[in-house]
Structures are given as structure tokens and as C-alpha cells.
N, CA and C of each residue as an Amber inpcrd file, in Angstrom:
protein
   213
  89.2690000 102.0150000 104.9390000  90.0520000 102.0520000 106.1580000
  89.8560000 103.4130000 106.8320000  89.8920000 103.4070000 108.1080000
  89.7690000 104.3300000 108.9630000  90.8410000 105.2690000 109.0450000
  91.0530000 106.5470000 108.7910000  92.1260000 107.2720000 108.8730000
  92.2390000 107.9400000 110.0530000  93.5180000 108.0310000 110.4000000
  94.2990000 108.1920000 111.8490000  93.8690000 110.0700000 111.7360000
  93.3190000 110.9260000 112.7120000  93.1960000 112.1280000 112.4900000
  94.7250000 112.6620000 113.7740000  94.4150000 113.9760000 113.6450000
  95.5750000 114.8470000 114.3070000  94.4330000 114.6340000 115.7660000
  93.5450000 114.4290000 116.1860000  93.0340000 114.5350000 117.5010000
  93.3630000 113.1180000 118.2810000  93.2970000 112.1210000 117.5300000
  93.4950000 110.5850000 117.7610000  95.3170000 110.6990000 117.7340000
  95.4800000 111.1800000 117.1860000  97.5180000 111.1520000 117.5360000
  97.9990000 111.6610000 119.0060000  97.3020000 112.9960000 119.1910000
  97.0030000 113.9530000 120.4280000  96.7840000 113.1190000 121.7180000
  95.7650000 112.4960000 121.4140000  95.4290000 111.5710000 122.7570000
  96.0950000 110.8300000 122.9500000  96.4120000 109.7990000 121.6350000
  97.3690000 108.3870000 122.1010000  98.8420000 109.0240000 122.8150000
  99.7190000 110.2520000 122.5730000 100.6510000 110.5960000 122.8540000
 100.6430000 110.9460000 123.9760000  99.6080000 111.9000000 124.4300000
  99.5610000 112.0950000 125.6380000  98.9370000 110.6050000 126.5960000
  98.0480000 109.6940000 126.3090000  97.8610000 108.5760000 127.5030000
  99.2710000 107.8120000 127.4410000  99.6230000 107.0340000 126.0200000
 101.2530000 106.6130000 126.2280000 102.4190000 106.7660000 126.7640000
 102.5370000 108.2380000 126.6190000 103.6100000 108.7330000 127.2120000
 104.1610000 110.1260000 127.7440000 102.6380000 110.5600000 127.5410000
 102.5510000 111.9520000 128.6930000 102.8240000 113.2830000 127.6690000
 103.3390000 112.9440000 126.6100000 103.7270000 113.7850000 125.6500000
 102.2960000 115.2390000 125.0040000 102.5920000 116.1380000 124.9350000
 101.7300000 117.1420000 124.6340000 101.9510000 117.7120000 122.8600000
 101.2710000 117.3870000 122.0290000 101.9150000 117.4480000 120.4930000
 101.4430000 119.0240000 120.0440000 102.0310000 119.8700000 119.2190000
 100.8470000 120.8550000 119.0570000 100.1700000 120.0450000 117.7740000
  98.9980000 120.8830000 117.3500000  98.0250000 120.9140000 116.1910000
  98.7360000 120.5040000 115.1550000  99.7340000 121.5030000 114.7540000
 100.3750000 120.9460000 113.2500000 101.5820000 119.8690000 113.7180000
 101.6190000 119.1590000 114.4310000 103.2460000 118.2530000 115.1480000
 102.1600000 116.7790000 114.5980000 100.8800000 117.3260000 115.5870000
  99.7650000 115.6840000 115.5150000  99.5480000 115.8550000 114.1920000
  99.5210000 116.6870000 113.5110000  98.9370000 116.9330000 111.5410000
  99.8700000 115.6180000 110.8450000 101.0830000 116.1440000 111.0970000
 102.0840000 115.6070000 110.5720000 102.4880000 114.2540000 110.5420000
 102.2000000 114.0740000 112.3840000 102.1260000 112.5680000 112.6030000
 101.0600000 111.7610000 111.7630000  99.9690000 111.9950000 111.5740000
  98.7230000 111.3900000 111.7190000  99.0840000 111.3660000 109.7910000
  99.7030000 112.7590000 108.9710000  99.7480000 112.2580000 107.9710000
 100.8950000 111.3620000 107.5000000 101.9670000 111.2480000 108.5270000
 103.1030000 109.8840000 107.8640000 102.8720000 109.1210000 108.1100000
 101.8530000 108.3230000 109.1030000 101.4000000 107.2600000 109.7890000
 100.3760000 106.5180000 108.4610000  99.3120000 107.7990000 107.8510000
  98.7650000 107.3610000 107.0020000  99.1300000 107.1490000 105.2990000
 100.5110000 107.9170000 105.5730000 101.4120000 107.2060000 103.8650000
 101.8120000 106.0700000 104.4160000 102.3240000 106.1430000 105.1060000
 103.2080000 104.6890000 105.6860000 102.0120000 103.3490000 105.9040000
 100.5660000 103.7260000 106.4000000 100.1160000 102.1810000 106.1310000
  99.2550000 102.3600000 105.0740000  99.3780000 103.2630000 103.8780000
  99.2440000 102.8550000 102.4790000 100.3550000 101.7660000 101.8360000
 101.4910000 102.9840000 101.8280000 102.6580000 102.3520000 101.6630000
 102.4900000 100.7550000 101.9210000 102.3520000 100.5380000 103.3560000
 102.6560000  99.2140000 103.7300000 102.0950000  97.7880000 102.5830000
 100.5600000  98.1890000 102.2170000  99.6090000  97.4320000 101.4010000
 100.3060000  96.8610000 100.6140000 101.4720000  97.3140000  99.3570000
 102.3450000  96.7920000  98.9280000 103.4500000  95.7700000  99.3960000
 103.5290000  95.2510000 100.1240000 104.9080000  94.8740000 100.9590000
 104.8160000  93.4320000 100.1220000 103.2910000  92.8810000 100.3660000
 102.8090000  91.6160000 100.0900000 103.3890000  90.9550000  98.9660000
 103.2210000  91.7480000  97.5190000 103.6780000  92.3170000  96.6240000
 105.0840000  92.1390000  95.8770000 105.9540000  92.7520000  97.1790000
 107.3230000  92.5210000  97.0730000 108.0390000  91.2510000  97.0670000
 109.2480000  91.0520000  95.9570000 110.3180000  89.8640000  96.6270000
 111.4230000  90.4460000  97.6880000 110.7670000  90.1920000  99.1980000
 111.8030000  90.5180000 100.4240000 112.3540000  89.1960000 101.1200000
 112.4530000  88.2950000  99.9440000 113.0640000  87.0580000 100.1840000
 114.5970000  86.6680000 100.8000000 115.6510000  88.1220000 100.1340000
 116.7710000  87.6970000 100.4850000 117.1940000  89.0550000 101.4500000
 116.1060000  90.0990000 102.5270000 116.3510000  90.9890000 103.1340000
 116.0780000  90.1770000 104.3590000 116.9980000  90.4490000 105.0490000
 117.5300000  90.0160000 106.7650000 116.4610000  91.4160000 107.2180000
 115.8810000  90.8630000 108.1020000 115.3350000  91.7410000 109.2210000
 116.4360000  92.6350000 110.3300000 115.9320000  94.0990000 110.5070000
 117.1240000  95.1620000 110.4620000 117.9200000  94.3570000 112.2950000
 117.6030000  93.8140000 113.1460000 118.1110000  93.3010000 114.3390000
 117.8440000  91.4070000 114.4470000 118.1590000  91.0710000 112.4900000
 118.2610000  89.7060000 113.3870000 119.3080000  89.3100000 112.8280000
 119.7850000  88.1330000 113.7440000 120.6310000  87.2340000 114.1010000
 121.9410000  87.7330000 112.8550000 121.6870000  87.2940000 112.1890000
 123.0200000  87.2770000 111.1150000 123.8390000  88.8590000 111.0650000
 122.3830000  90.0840000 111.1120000 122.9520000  90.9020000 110.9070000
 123.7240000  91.7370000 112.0330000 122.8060000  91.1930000 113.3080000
 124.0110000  91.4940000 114.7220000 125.3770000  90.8790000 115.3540000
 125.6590000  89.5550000 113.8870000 126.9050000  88.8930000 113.5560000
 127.7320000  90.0030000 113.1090000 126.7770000  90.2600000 111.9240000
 128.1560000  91.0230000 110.9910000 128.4470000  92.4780000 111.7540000
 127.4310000  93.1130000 112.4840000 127.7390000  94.0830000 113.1970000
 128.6250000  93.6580000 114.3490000 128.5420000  93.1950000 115.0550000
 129.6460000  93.0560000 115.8960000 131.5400000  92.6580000 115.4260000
 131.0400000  91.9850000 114.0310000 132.3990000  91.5520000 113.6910000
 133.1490000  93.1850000 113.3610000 132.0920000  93.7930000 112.4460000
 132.4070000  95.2700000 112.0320000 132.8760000  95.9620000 112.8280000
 132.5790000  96.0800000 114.5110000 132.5380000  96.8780000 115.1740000
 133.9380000  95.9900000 116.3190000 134.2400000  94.7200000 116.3170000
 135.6800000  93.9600000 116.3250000 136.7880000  94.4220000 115.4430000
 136.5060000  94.5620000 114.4420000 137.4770000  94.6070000 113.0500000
 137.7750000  96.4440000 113.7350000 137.1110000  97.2250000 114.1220000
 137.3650000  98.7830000 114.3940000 138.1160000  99.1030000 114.8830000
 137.0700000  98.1010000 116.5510000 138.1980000  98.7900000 118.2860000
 139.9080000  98.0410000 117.8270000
């Protein structure tokens, strides 16, 4: 796999969204980007059978009831 460098972080930030990173900001990015889609390789792997996805349906139930039960 192709690894994400600090010059390729630099560019995408600045055409996306205008953003200017320094040297060690894009370092940093470019190296959590590349634990994180190591990391990811495993997921397959996992039993994420009984984890609700972080904005669906059930769990913007129980958040709103949470946030009823407050006000």
C-alpha cells in the first residue's frame, strides 16, 4: 500500500479547504492517517455485530430521550 506522505497531506488541505499545515502539523497528519488505515485492516476480523453506528437511528432515540429526561 501506498503511504500518505507530509507533502500529499499539504496539498490535499490546502485544495480542500484552503488550509496551510506546517511541515511537522502534515508529519503528524500523514502519520495518524497511516496507523489508522493499518489499524482499520483488522475491523474485518472483529465481532461489531451488536455496535450501533455512532449517528444511527436507535442511538439518536436514546439521545434525545437523554437529553428530554435533562431539560
Amino acid at each position: 500500500m501506498a503511504k500518505l506522505t507530509s507533502q500529499t497531506v499539504k496539498a490535499m488541505a490546502q485544495e480542500l479547504y484552503g488550509y496551510e499545515l506546517t511541515d511537522e502539523a502534515a508529519a503528524a497528519v500523514a502519520n495518524a492517517a497511516g496507523a489508522m488505515v493499518t489499524h482499520s485492516r483488522r475491523l474485518g476480523s472483529l465481532d461489531l455485530s451488536g455496535v450501533q453506528p455512532p449517528f444511527g437511528y436507535p442511538t439518536l432515540l436514546a439521545e434525545a430521550e437523554r437529553i428530554r429526561k435533562r431539560g
